[in-house]
N, C-alpha and C positions, 0 to 999 in steps of 0.2 A: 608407467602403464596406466595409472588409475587417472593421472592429468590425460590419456588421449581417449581413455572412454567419457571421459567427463567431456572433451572437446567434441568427440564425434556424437555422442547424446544429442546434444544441446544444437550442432552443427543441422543434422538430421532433422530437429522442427522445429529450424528457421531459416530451409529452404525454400529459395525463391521460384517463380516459373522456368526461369531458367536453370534453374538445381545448383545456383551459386548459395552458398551460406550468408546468412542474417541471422547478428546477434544485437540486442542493444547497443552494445558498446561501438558497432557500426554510424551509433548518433556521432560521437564524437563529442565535442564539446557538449550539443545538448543535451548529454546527457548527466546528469549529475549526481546518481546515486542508484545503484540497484543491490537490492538483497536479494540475494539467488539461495533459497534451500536445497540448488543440487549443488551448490560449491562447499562441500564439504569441508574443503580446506581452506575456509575463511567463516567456521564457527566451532567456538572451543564450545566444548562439553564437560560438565560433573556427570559423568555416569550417560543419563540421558538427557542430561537437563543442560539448556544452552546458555550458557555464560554471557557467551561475546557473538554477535552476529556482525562480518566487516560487509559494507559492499564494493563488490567487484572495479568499481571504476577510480574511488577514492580513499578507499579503504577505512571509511567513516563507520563507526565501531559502536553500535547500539550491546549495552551490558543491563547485566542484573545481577546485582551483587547479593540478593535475597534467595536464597534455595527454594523457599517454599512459591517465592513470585517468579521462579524461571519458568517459561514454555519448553515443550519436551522435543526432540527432533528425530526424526525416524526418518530411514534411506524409503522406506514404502508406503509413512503415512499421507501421504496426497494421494489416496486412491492407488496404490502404487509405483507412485512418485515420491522424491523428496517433499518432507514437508514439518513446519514446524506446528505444534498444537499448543494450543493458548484456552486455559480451560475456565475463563470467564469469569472469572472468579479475583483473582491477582496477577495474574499473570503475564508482564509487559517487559521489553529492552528500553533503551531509553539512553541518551544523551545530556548533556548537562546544559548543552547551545546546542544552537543550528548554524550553517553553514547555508542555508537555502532562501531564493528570494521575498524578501519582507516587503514592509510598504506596501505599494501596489505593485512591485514587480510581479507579472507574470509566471505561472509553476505552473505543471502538469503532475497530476498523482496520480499512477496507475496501480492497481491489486489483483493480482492471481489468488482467491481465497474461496474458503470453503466456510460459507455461513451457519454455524446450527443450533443458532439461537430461536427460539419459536416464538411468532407473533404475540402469544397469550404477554413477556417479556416484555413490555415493550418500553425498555428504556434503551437511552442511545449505546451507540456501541463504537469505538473508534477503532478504527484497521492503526490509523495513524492520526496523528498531531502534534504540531509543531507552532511556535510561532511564542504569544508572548503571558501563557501560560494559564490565561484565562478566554470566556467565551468569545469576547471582544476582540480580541486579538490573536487567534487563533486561526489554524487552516489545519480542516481534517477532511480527512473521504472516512465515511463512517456509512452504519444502517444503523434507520430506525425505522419504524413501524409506523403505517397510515392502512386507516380502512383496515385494518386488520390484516394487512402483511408485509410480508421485510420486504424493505426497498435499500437500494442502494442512495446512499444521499452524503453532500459535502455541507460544512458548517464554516462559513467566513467570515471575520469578524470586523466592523468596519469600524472601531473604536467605541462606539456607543451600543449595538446589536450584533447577532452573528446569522444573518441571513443563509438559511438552510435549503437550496434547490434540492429535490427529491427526484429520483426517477419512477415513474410512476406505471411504465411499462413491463419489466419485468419484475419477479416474484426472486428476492434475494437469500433464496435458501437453497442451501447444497452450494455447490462450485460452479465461480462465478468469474467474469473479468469488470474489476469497475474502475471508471477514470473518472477525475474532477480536474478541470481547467481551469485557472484563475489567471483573467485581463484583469486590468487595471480598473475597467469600467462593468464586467460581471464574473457571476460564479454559474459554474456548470457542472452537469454530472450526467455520466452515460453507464448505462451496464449491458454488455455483450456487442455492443455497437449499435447500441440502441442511439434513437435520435437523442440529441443533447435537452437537457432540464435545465432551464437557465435563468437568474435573478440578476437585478441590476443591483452592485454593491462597489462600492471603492473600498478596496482592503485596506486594512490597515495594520499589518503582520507585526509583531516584535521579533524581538531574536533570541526568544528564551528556548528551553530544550526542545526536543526530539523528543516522540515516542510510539513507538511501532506495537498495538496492540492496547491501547490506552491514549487516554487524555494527559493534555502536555501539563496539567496543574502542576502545582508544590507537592500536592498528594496524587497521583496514579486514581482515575476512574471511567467509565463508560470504557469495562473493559473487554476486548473483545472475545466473541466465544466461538471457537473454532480453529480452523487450518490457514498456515499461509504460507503458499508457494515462492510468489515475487514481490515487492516492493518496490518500482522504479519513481523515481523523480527524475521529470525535466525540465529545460526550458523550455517558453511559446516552440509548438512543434510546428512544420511544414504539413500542409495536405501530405504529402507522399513519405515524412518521414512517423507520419502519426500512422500511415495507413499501414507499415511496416512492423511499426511496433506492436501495433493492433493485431495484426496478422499472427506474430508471433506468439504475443500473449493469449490470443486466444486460442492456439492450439495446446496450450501449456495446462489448461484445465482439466485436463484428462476423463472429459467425458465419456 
C-alpha cells in the first residue's frame, strides 16, 4: 500500500496536458541518478538521521558514517513534503567515486532545494560535488552570494581554474529549482527556468567521489544550509525532454 501512495503522489505532479504521468525515470537512459526524498524506501535511517540516500534509477548509494555529520529526514520537512535537512554546519552523504560524466563529457544537475543561508554568510555553499576532489577539477551547482544576495551558481574546473557562471536573476532563498549544464565547450546555470548564465570553459572532471550537500575534497566543506527534496543527474537533455523535467521539478517545490 505505501508503494501505490508513493506511485500515485509523485504520478499526480508529473502530470502531462494530456493527464498521462511523467516521472524522471521516463528519460530513460538519460537519466542517470536521482535522489528522491519521497522514496522512503531507498533511505536508511538512525533514528532521524540518514545513513544511506540510494537513487531511484541506479541505486547509487550516497552514506555518512558520522552521526553527528548525518542530515535529518522528515516525511513533512519540505514545506510538507519529504525532505532531507543538512544543517550547514557538517552535514553531507558522500560517495568514495563517481560514476558520472568527467572530462568534458557533458552532465546536467538539477536541485529541488530550500536555501537558508543568509547573504550576510557568504561563503560558497555546495548542493553537490563531484569530480576530482579539488576546485579544478570539480563540478558542483552550488550558491554563493554577489551584490549581497544568494544566487544560484555552478563551479567547473578546467584543470588550472574553476569558472563560476552565476544566475544573476533570481534571489536564491527559500525553495528553489536550480540546474547547471555542462558541454564540452561551457558551463551554465539557470534557477526557476530562468534564462541560462553561461561561461566558456573545457571541463576538465576527474573521477574522484560524490558529495551531496558538500565539497567533493579529502575533507567535506562549503557545506550546504538547508533542505533537499531532489537531486537528478543527466545526460545532454533534449529541448523536450529538459522541458519535462523542468516542468516536473518545478512543481516539486512546494510553493
Amino acid at each position: 500500500m505505501s508503494g501505490l501512495r508513493f506511485g500515485l503522489s509523485l504520478s499526480m505532479q508529473g502530470r502531462g496536458r494530456a493527464g498521462v504521468a511523467w516521472m524522471p525515470l521516463n528519460l530513460g537512459a538519460a537519466l542517470l541518478a536521482w535522489w528522491c526524498a519521497d522514496r522512503s524506501d531507498l533511505i536508511t535511517l538512525s533514528g532521524n538521521q540518514v545513513t544511506s540516500w540510494k537513487d531511484a534509477k541506479n541505486a547509487y548509494d550516497a552514506v555518512q558514517a558520522v552521526s553527528a555529520a548525518r542530515p535529518t529526514w522528515s516525511a513533512t520537512g519540505f514545506n510538507g513534503a519529504p525532505g532531507l535537512t543538512l544543517d550547514g554546519i557538517d552535514d553531507c552523504l558522500g560517495m568514495a567515486s563517481q560514476p558520472f560524466p568527467s572530462g568534458s563529457d557533458p552532465v546536467e544537475i538539477w536541485g529541488v532545494v530550500q536555501q537558508d543561508a543568509l547573504p550576510a554568510d557568504t561563503g560558497v555553499r555546495h548542493l553537490i560535488s563531484y569530480g576530482g576532489g579539488a576546485a579544478t577539477t570539480r563540478r558542483t551547482l552550488s550558491r554563493v552570494v554577489s551584490g549581497g544576495v544568494n544566487r544560484g551558481a555552478a563551479q567547473i574546473g578546467n584543470g588550472t581554474a574553476n569558472p563560476s557562471p552565476a544566475n544573476t536573476t533570481i534571489d536564491l532563498s527559500s525553495r528553489h529549482l536550480a540546474r547547471s549544464i555542462v558541454t564540452s565547450t561551457t558551463a551554465s546555470v539557470s534557477v526557476d527556468a530562468s534564462a541560462l548564465t553561461s561561461l566558456s570553459v573545457v571541463p576538465a572532471t576527474g573521477a574522484a567521489r560524490l558529495r551531496i550537500g558538500a565539497s567533493d575534497g579529502a575533507a567535506p566543506s562549503a557545506f550546504w544550509s538547508g533542505k533537499i527534496r531532489d537531486v537528478v543527474i543527466t545526460s545532454a537533455l533534449s529541448t523536450d525532454e529538459a522541458t519535462q523535467l523542468q516542468s516536473y521539478l518545478l512543481a516539486r517545490r512546494m510553493l
